[in-house]
C-alpha positions as CSV (number, residue, x, y, z in Angstrom):
1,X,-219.4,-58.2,-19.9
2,X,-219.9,-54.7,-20.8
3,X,-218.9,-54.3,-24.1
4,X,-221.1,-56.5,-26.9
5,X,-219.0,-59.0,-28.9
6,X,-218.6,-58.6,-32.9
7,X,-216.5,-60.3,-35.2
8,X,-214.2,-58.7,-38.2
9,X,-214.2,-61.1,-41.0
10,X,-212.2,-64.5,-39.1
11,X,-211.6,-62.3,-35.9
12,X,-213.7,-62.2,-32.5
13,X,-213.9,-58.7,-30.5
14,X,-214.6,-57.7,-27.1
15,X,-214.6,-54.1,-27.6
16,X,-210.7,-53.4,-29.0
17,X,-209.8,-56.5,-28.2
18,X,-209.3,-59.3,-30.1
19,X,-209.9,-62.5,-28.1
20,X,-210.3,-65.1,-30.9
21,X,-209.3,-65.8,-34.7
22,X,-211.7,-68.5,-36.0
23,X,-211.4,-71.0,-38.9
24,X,-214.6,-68.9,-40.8
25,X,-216.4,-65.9,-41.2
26,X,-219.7,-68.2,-40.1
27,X,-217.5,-69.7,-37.3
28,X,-217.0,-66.6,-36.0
29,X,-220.3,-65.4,-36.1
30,X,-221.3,-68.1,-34.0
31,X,-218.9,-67.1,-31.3
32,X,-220.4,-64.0,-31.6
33,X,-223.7,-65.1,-30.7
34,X,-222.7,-67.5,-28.0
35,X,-220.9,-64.7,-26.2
36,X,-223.9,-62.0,-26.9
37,X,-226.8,-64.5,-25.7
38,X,-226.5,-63.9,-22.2
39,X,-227.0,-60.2,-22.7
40,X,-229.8,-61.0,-25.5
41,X,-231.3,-63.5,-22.8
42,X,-231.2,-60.7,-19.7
43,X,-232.7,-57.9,-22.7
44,X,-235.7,-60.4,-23.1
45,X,-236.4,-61.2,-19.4
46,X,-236.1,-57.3,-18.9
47,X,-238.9,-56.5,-22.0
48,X,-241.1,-59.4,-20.5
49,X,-240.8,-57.7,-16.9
50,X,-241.9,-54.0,-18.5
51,X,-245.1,-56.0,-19.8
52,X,-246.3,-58.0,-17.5
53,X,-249.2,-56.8,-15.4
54,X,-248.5,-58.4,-11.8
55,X,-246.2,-57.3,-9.5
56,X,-244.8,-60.8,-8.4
57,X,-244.5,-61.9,-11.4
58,X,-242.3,-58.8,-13.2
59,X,-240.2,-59.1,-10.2
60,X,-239.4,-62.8,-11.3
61,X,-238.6,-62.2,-14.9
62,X,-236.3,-59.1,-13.6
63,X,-234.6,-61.0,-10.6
64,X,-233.8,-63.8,-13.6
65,X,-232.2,-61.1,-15.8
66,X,-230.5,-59.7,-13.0
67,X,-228.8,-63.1,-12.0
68,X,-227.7,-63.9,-15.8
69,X,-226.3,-60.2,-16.3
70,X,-224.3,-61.2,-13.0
71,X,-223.2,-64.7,-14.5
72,X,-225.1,-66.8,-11.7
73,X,-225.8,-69.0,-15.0
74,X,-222.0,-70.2,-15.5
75,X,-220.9,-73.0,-13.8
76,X,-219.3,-72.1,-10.9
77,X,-216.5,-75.5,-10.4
């Protein structure tokens, strides 16, 4: 997902589109969230990579972003 979801008052966005109408304002701002964590997730991974001090190790944390950017996380049935 390239563009980051956000929410208009009851209304869900992926960029100019609008793929949800909600029953709240709080409602959809936890859609928002729940669609944004996988790219919050991957940021984190990529920040813990940039400051760890073995090689091995930054690899892992940046092959584990890499797979959730690419959706390896979703079920796949």
């Amino acid at each position: 997902m390239s563009d980051t979801a956000h929410h208009t008052g009851k209304q869900v966005f992926i960029g100019d589109t609008a793929i949800a109408d909600a029953y709240s304002e709080e409602a959809a701002a936890q859609i928002v969230a729940a669609l944004n964590a996988p790219a919050s997730i991957a940021a984190w991974l990529d920040r813990e990579a940039d400051r760890c001090r073995q090689r091995a190790t930054a690899r892992a944390w940046r092959v584990a972003a890499d797979n959730i950017r690419a959706g390896l996380w979703e079920d796949q049935s």
